[in-house]
N, C-alpha and C positions, 0 to 999 in steps of 0.2 A: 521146516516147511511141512503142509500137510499132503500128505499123500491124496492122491484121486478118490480113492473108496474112502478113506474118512471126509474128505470134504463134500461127498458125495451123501453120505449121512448125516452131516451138519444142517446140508440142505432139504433132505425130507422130513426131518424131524421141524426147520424153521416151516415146513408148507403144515404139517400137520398140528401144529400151536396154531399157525394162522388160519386153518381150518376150523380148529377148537374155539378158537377165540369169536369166529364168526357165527360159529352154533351158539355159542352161548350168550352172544350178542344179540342174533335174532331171536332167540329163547326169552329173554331180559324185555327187549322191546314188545315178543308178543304178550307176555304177560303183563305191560306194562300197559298195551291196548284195550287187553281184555277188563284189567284194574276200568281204565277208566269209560269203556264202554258199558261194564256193570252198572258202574254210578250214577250216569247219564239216565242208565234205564231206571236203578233207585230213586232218582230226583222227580223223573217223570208219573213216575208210580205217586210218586208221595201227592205232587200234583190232583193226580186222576181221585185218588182219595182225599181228599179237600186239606190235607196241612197244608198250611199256612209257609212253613221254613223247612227246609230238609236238610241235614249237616252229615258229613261220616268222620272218624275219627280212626285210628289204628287202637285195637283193643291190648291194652297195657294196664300195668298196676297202676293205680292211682297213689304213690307214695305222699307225694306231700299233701292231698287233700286226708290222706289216709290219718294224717298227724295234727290237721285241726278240728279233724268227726273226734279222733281222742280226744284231746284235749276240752273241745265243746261238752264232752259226756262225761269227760272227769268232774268236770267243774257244777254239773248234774242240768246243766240248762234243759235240759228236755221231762225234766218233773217227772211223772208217771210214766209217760212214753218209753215203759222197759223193752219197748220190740223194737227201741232204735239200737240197744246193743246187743241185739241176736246178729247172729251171723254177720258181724266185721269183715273177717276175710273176705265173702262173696261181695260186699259192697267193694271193696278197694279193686278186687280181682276176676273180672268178666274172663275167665278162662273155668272160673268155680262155679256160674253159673251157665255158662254154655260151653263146655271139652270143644278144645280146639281152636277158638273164638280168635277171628281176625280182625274185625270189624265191629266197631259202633254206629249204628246209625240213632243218628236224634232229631225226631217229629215234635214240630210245634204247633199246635192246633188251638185257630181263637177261642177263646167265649166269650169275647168283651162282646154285650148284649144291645141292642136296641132301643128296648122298653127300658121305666123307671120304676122302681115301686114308687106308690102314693106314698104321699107326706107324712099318712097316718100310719102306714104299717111298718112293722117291727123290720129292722133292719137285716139282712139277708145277705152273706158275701154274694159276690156275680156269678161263680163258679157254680154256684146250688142254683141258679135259676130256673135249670129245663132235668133234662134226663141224666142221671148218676153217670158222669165221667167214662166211670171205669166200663162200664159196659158197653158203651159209645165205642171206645176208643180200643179198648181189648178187639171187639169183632173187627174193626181197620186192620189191627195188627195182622189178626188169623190171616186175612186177607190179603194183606201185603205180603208177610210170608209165604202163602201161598202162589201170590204172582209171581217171585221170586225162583222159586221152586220148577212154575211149569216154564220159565223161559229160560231158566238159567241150569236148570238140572238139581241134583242131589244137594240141594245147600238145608244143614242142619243150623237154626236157631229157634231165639224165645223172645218174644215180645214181652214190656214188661211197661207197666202205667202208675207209678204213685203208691204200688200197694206188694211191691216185691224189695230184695236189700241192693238197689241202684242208686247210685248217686249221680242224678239225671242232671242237676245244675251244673255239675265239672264235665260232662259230657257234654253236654251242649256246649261251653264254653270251649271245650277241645274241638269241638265240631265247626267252630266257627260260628256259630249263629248269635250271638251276642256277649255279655258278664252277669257275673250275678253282683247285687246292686247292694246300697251299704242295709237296704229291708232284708235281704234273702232272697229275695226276688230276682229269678232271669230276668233280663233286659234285654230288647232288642233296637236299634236303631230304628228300624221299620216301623215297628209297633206298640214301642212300648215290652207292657212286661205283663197282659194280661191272656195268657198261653198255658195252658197244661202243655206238659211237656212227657213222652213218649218214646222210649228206647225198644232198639231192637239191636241184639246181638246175634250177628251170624259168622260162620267159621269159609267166608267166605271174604280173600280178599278185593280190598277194594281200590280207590285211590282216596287217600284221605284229604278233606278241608283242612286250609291254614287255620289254627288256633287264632281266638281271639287274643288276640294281643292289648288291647286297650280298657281300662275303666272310665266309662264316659260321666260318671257320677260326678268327677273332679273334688269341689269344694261342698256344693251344695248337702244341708241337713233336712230337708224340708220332711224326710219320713222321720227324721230320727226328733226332730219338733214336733210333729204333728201324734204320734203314738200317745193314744189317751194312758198308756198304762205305764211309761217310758220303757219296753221291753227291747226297743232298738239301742245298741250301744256305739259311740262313735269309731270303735276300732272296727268296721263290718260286720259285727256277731251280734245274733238277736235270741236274746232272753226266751225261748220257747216257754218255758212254765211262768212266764207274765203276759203271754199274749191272749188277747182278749178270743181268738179262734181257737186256744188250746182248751181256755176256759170253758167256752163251749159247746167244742166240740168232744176232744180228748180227754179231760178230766170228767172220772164216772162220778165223781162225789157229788150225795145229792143234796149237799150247800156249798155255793160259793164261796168265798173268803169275801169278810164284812169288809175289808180295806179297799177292794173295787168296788164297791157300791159305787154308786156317779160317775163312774169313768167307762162303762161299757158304751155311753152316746147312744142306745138304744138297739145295739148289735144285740141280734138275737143265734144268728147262728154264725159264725166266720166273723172277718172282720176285712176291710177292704182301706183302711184309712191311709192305708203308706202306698199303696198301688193310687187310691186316688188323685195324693199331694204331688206326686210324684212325676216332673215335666216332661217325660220321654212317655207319659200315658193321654197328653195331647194328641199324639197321631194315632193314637188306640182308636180302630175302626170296626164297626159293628159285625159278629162271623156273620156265617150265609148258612152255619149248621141246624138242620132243622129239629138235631133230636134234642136242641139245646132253646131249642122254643120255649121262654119263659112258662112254667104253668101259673094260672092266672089267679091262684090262692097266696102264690108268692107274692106277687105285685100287688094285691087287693086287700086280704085280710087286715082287720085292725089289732090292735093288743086286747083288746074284750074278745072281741072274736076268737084269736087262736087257745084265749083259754076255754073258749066256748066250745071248742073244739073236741068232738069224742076220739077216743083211741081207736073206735075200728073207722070213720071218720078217715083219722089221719092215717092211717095204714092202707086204706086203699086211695087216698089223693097222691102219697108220696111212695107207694110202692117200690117205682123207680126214681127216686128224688135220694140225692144226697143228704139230705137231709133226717134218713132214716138209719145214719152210723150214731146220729144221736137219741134216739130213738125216742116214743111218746114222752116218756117221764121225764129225759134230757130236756125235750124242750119247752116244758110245763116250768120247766124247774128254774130255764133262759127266761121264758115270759116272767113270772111273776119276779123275777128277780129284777130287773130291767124296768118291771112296774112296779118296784119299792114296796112289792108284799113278802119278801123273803130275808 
C-alpha cells in the first residue's frame, strides 16, 4: 500500500505534467495562431502589390527535384547554360540561401498582355512586351520584405525573381498554387501558365499551403505537337539547347545552326508556341501591370525596320526591355536569320 506522503507526491508531480502539459499546449496553439495570422497578412500584402496567386510552402531540401536538375544536366539539355550548374546545393537547399529559412513564399504575377503585335512584325515572347521583369518585380519584393519587417518585426530574408539558383517551379508547386506542365511551364487552374513566378524566402514561420497534388495535363500533347523544333519530350522534360528562346536568347554564337532554318515561325526573340497551344491558357486574362505596358516598337516594327534599326536607336527604346540580355548584335543576328539572310 502507499503511504500518505508518497501518495502525496504522486499527486503533485501528476498537477505539475498537467500543468506542463497545458504550457506547452497553450504555447503549440499560440504559435500556431501566430503561423497562421502571419500568412493571412502575407496573402493580403501579396494582394495589395498586384500578384496574381500567393502560396507558402515549409522551407526544406528539395531531394527528389534535386535528382532530376541532375540528371537533366547530366544528359547536357541546357547546352551553354553553364550557370545552371553553379551553385547546386543553394537551388535544392533554401537554408544556403537565407540561414535559418522557415518559409517559402511563391508570387505569381501576370503578364499575359492585352495588345497583339501586327501581323507583320517579327515575333516577340509576351513576357518582353513592356519593362524588364526583373526590375518590376525585384522592387515588389524589396517592398514586401519590407512590409513584413515593419509589421511583423525582425524577420531576416531575400527575394529572388528568375535570375538567382531557385527552383521556383517546385516551390510553387509545394505552395499550392498549381504543376508544372508536360512544356516546363507552371500551370495554374485559374490562369493558365502565363505568370513570372517570384520567391521570397524568410526565416520566419509560417503556416504552409497543401502541395499540389494533381497534374491536370492528363493525356493531352498539344505542346509537345506543336514545338517547331520538337524540344518538348513526352516523358515531361524539354530539350533546353533545342528551344527556339535558348536559341535566341541564351546562345551567344553569332550563327545559328543551319538545321533550324524554317522552324523558328518567325520568333525573333523567346518563343511562346507551347504556352499558346496549350488549354488551361484559354482563361489567361489580360494583367492590369502598367510597367508591363507593351512598348509600341514591339507590337509595330516590321522585319526591314528592326534591321533598320541603329544600335544607339535600340539601346535607348529598350533600355529597360528584356530584350537587351540579347543585346544589339543578338538581335540583328535573330532578324536576318528568321529573314533567310544568315
Amino acid at each position: 500500500m502507499l503511504n500518505k506522503a508518497h501518495g502525496t507526491t504522486i499527486s503533485r508531480d501528476l498537477r505539475l505534467i498537467t500543468v506542463t502539459l497545458q504550457k506547452n499546449f497553450n504555447i503549440t496553439r499560440l504559435q500556431l495562431n501566430s503561423r497562421i495570422v502571419y500568412s493571412n497578412f502575407i496573402k493580403k500584402t501579396a494582394q495589395e502589390l498586384n500578384f496574381s496567386l500567393c502560396g507558402i510552402a515549409k522551407a526544406e531540401e528539395l531531394t527528389e527535384d534535386a535528382r532530376r536538375l541532375e540528371q537533366w544536366l547530366s544528359q547536357g539539355r541546357h547546352g551553354n547554360m553553364q550557370y545552371m550548374e553553379r551553385y547546386f546545393d543553394m537551388r535544392i537547399n533554401p537554408s544556403l540561401l537565407v540561414p535559418g529559412a522557415q518559409s517559402v513564399i511563391t508570387l505569381l504575377c501576370n503578364y499575359f498582355p492585352a495588345e497583339k503585335q501586327q501581323p507583320h512584325a517579327p515575333r516577340i515572347s509576351k513576357y518582353a512586351y513592356g519593362k524588364d521583369y526583373h526590375e518590376v518585380i525585384k522592387a515588389k519584393l524589396n517592398e514586401f520584405l519590407y512590409r513584413i519587417q515593419e509589421e511583423i518585426g525582425a524577420v531576416h530574408g531575400r527575394g529572388f525573381i528568375d535570375s538567382a539558383p531557385v527552383l521556383e517551379r517546385a516551390w510553387a508547386t509545394k505552395s499550392g498554387l498549381g504543376w508544372i506542365g508536360k512544356n516546363g511551364n507552371f500551370i495554374t487552374k485559374q490562369q493558365g501558365s502565363f505568370f513570372f513566378i517570384a520567391t521570397l524566402i524568410v526565416d520566419l514561420a509560417l503556416q504552409p499551403d497543401d502541395p499540389f497534388a494533381r497534374d491536370y495535363c492528363g493525356s493531352c500533347s498539344r505542346c509537345i505537337d506543336a514545338c517547331p523544333t520538337g524540344a518538348i519530350l513526352p516523358n515531361k522534360e524539354v530539350q533546353g539547347n533545342k528551344c527556339i528562346s535558348y536559341y535566341t536568347i541564351e546562345l551567344k554564337d553569332m550563327l545559328l545552326p543551319a538545321e533550324m532554318r524554317d522552324k523558328f515561325q518567325d520568333w525573333m526573340f523567346g518563343c511562346d508556341v507551347c504556352q499558346d497551344v496549350c488549354p488551361w491558357n484559354r482563361f489567361s486574362k489580360p494583367h492590369n501591370e502598367v510597367a508591363f505596358t507593351p512598348i509600341p516598337e514591339i507590337l509595330n516594327l516590321s522585319t526591314r525596320e528592326w534591321q533598320a534599326l541603329s544600335e544607339e536607336s535600340f539601346r535607348q527604346i529598350f533600355k529597360h526591355s528584356p530584350l537587351k540580355r540579347s543585346k544589339y548584335k543578338g538581335i540583328q543576328r535573330n532578324v536576318k536569320f528568321i529573314a533567310g539572310e544568315e
